[in-house]
Structure formats: C-alpha cells, structure tokens
N, C-alpha and C positions, 0 to 999 in steps of 0.2 A: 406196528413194527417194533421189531426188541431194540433196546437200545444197544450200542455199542460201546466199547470203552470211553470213545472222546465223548459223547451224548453224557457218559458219567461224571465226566472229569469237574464239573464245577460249575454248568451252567443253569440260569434259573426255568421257573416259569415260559411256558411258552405262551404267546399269544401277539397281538398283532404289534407290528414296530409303530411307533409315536411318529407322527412326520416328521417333527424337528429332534433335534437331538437336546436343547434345554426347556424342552417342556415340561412345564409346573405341574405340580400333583400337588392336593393336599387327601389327606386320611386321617380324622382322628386327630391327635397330637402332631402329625408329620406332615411337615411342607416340605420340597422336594424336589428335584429335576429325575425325570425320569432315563437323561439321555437314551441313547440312542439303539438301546439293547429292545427285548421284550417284554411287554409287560400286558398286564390283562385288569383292570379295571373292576371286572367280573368277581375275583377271587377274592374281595374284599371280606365275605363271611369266613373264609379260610385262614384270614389275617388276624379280625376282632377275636375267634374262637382261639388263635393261639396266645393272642392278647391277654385273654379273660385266662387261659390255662398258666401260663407263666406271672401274671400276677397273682393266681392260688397259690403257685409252690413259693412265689419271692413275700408270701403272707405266713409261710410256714405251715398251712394247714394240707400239705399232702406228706408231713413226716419227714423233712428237708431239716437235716438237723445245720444249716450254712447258706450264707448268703446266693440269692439265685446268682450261676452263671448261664451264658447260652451262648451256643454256638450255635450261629448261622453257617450252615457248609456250603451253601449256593444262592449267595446274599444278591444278587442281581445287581439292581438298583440302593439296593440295601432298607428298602421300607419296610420290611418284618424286623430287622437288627434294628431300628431306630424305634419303632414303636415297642418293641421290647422294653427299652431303655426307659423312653421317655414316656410311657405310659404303665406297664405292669412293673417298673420299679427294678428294674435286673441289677444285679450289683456288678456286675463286668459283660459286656460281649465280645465274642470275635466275630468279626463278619468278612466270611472270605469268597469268591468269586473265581474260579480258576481261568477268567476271560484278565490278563493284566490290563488291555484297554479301559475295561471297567474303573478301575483305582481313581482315577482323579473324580469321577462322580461317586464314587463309596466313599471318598474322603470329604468332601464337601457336602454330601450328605447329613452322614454322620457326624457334622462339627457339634451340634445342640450335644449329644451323647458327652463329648468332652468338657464343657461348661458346665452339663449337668455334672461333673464329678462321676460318670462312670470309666470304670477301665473300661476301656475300649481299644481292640488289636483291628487291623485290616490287614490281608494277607491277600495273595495273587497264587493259591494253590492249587492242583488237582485234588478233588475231596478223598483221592487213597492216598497219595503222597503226606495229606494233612493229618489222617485220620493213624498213621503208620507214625507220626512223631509223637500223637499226642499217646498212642501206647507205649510207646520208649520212654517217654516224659512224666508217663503217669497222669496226664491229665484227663480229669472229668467233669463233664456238665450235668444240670440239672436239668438241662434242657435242649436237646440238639434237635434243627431243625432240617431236615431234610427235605426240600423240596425241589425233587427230580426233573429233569426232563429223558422220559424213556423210562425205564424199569430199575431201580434200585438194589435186586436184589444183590446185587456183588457186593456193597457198602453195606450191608446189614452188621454182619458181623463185629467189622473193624467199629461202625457205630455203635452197637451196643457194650463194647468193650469201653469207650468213651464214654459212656454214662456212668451219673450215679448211682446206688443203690438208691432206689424210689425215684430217680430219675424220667424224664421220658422223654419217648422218641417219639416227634412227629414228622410223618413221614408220607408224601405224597408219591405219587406214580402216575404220567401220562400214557403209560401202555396201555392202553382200551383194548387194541385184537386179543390179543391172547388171554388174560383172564377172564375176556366175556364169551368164549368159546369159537371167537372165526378167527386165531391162528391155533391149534391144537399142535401142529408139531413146536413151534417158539415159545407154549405154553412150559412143556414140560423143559424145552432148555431154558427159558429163561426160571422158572417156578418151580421144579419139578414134580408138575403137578399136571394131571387129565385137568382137562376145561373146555366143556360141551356146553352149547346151546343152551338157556336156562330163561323162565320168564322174566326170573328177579336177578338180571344178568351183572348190574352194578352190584349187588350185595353180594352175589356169587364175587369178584375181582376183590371185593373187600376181606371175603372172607379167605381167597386162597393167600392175599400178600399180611393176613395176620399170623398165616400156618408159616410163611418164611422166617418171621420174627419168631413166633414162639419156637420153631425147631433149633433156630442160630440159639435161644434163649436158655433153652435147656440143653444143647450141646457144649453151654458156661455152666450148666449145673444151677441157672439162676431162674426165674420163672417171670411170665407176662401179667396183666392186666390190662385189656382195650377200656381205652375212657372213653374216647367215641371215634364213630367212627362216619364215613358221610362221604357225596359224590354227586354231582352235576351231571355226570355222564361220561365227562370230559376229564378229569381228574380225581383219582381217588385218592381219600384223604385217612386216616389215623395217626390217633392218638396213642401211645402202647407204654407203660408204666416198666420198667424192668423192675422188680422183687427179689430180693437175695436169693429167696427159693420159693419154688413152684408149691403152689397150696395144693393140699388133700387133691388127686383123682385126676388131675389138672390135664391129664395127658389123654383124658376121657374126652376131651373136646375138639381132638385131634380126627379125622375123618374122611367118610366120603357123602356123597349126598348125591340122588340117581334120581330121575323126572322120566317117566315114560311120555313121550308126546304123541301118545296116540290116545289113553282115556286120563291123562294131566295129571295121576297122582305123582306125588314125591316121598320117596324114602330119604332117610336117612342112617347110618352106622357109625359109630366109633370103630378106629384101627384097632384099639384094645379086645372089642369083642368082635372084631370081624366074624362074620356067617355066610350062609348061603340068605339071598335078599327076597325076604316075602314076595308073594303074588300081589301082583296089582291091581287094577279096578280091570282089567280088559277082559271081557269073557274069551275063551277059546284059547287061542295061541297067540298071546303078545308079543310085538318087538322088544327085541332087545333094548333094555334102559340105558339111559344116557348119565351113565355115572361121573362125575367130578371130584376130584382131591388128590391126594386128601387136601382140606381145606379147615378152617377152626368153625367145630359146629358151635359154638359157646356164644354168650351174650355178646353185642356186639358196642352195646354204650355201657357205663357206669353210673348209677344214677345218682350215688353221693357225690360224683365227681361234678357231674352235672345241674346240681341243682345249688351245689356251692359256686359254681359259676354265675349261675343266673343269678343267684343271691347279689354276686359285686358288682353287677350292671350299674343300678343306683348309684355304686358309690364310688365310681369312676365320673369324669368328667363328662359332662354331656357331650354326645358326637364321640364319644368313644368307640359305642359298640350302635351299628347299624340295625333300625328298623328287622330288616329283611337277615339279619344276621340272629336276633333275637327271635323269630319265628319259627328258626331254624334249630336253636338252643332247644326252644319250649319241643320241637316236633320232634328232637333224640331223647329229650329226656322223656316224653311219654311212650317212648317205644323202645325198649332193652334192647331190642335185636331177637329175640331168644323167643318161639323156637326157630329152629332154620327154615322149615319148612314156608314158602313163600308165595302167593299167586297172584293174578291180578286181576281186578275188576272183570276186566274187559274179555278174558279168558273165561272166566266163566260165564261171564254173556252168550258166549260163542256157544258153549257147552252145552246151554240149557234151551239156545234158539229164540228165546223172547229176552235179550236182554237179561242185565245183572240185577240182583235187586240192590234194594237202597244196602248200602255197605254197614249204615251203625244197625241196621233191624237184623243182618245176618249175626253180625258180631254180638249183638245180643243176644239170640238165640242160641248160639254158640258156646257163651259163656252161661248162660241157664242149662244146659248139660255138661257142666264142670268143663269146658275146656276151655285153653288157652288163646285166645283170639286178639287182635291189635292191629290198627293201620301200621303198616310200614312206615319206619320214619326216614327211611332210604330214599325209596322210588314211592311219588306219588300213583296213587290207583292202584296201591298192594296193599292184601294183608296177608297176615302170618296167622297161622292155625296148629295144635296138633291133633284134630281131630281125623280121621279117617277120609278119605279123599270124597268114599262115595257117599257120607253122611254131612259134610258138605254142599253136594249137587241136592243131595234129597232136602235139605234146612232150605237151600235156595230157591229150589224150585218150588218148593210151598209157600215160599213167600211172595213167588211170581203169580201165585193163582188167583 
C-alpha cells in the first residue's frame, strides 16, 4: 500500500506494539523504554550499520569538513538518535517524531545525550513542516535519517536540500507492493516508475527508490553515491552520499531492466542510449518482456565505504555492532551490486530440470570466460552475471552432468 500523507508526517518503524508501555530495551550503548509506540527488535542490523556510518563521517573520513550533526526525522522511541550520540560520537542531534504523545519518552530517552555534552533538540513535527524550516533556516546535516513507514518519496527532495555536501541520506521505505511489481498502477504514482515481477524483486525496490534520489539529486544540479544498500524483504534500506556534482557519465546508470519469464534471460539499457531491445533466449515468437524503471542500474554498495566501516567494528565498544549485523557488513561488501542483471539459484534448477548446480563451481566457470559473476549480497540464493543468459544454462548444465 502507498503511503499517504499522514503515514509521512513523522512516524517510525513499523512492527509489533510492546505490551507494556515502560518496557526496557537495551542495544549497544542504549538502555531505554520503548513506550508504547512500535518497534521491531529485528531492525537492529539497520541500526549498528547506521552506527558504524555516522561514526565514519563524525571520524572525518568521508570529507566532512565539521563536526557530525544528525537529524533523526522519525525518531520513534528515539534509539537511532541516542545511539548516534552516544556511540558514533555525533556532535548535535535533533530527534523528532511528529506523534507529540511520543515527547515525554524522546525526552527521557535521550537524557544520557545531554550529560554526554551533545546538542540535543527534540521536536513534535510533521517531517515536511520540519524539513520546509530547516530550508528557510539554512540548516544542514551530515546525516539525516529517514526511516519511513510507507514510501518516502515526497520527502526526498526537501531531505536532500537538508544535507550537507558529502552528507548522507539514509533512508528506509516499508512499501514492499509496489516496487516489487504486485501494485504497478501505485508504482508509477508513488515512483514514477514500471515495476513488473522480477526474480531479484528486493534488489529491483532498491534500485527503483535509488533512481528517486538521484533524479530529486541532479534536479539540485548535485550528484549521488549509494554506500549500501540492503533488505529483509520487509523494509528497504539505503545509504546515498549527496556530491556537489554528478561524476563523469553518471546519468548512464539511470534506466530500464526487462526479464522475459518465459526462457528467464534479462536485459538491460540506459535511458541515455535507449534502443530497440535485443532478442532473447526464446526461439520463435516470444512474449512480451517485463521491463521496469527506470530504475539506477549502477553499483549498488561502496566498497571504500564499507570496508572503512568494518575496519571500526574493533574499535567501538564491545556489543556495539551485532554478530548478525557484521555478517551482513562482510556480505555487502563482497558483493558491489553491479551488474544488475540477477537470478536465482533455484530458477535455474527449474530451468535445467535436475536441479541447480553447486553455485561457487558455476560462478567459477563463469569467471574463467572473463565474466563478471558474484553471489548477491541482497537476496540469499542469487547471483549476478553479465554473461549471456543462454551460456549460463549451457555452463550449468554441464556441470549437472
């Protein structure tokens, strides 16, 4: 479902309500009441990885020439604003919530933050109301976090207007129909964008809400960078760096991407050199392809970014960043995103009638005829190829023999 305006206006995380209303949390640095709002337990890797990113920029090694600020825009409970604080070192937060019930638990919260000597604001705003002062004001963050319930995209703009140069925007979206292609008409109103049926249907959502960011990005004249990007299935998540300006060709990775489901290959195109779309693996007369976008065909992690991350694990306090959180680190950074092209295990099992083969002997052979092969760091049971669809089935099935 799209969200609507109220779904934007400021509220957090969705997931199950707490029975009581002063139930204790701890995470990391943060003890806490979660009152009586929602909250998800779950999203904890979504939490350390913002952790671990906002203590790079408050370390100054992502080009941050001033101390980190951050704005939380949909602070809930307020445990991403406090962990901020009290763990990556922020030198100010505002954490605001546009639920005003919320405020007495954001405020007791967040008391450590004050102790600790950071500026700290709390506010009771709608996130356009907030995001419209801080353009009149001139205020910028280094790091605004966005974490929707419903689809984001109307706050894009006003949010990146709110960043720094080198700043960045993480920014979550609970709409699952419509980027994974089962609402196509709410697709294009809320994205405007096609979005069909696809096997690597999370990485497709990711790549159509990176194409939102970069068009609002270079309609400022300014340019993107995904540092990562990643999804449970349930929430999709990115990273996105704003750049004063768009590098060399940048607009090359802007696009569409088309899956025939009838003999499974996938194309891809830039808008730049739009064409008429090669033939596919299907002899005879094939259906019509199932084209999506445009959507950002370009890498989809950073892997300077990300391996500076893994780097500060060690040198954060133990119980900072989760087991299950670092597994996830290590499995964006061995996987770029790039190319688009995506399938899965289990699809080709289908394909070939005896099952898949073992996944590292295809991707070996794969990359012994120079191509670009890699598990997904997305969706487990994918990988990525830009090899030919049908010199795929033929690599596989000789290895089923």
């Amino acid at each position: 479902m799209v969200a609507d305006t109220a779904e934007l206006s400021g509220q957090a995380e969705v997931g199950a309500a707490p029975a009581a209303g002063s139930l204790h949390y701890c995470e990391g640095a943060a003890a806490l009441q979660l009152g009586a709002g929602f909250f998800r337990p779950e999203s904890r890797p979504s939490r350390d990885l913002g952790v671990l990113l906002a203590a790079l920029l408050a370390r100054g090694e992502r080009e941050l020439a001033q101390p980190l600020t951050v704005l939380d825009l949909m602070a809930g409970c307020g445990i991403r604003a406090l962990r901020y604080g009290l763990e990556a070192g922020a030198s100010a937060v505002w954490a605001n919530d546009a639920d005003a019930d919320r405020l007495p638990v954001l405020q007791r919260n967040l008391t450590p933050l004050e102790l600790a000597a950071t500026r700290l604001e709390i506010t009771a705003q709608t996130a356009q109301k907030l995001l419209a002062g801080c353009l009149l004001e001139e205020r910028r963050f280094g790091l605004l976090d966005l974490d929707a319930f419903g689809c984001p995209t109307a706050l894009v703009p006003a949010a990146l207007e709110a960043l720094q140069f080198e700043g960045v925007l993480y920014l979550a979206s609970t709409d699952g129909r419509s980027p994974t292609g089962h609402d196509r008409s709410a697709a294009i109103r809320s994205l405007g964008a096609a979005a069909r049926a696809h096997p690597a249907s999370w990485e497709l959502a990711l790549r159509l809400q990176i194409a939102v960011v970069a068009r609002a990005a270079w309609a400022m004249g300014r340019g993107i960078r995904p540092l990562f990007s990643f999804s449970e299935g349930r929430t999709f998540r990115t990273a996105i760096q704003l750049q004063r300006r768009a590098e060399g060709r940048q607009e090359r990775q802007l696009g569409l991407l088309a899956h025939c489901h009838a003999c499974g290959e996938q194309l891809e195109q830039s808008l730049l050199q739009l064409r008429q779309w090669p033939a596919c693996a299907c002899a005879g007369d094939p259906p019509p392809l199932a084209i999506s976008g445009p959507l950002w065909l370009g890498p989809l992690q950073h892997a300077p970014t990300l391996a500076a991350m893994q780097r500060l694990v060690p040198q954060l306090p133990a119980g900072t960043v989760a087991h299950s959180s670092e597994r996830l680190l290590a499995r964006l950074l061995a996987d770029p995103g790039s190319p688009a092209r995506c399938w899965s295990s289990a699809e080709l099992g289908r394909r070939l009638g005896g099952g898949p083969p073992a996944t590292q002997a295809l991707l070996q052979a794969l990359e012994a005829e120079g191509y670009t092969a890699l598990r997904s760091g997305v969706m487990d049971g994918m990988f990525r190829c830009n090899a030919p669809w049908p010199r795929v089935l033929e690599l596989a099935s000789a290895l089923n023999m």
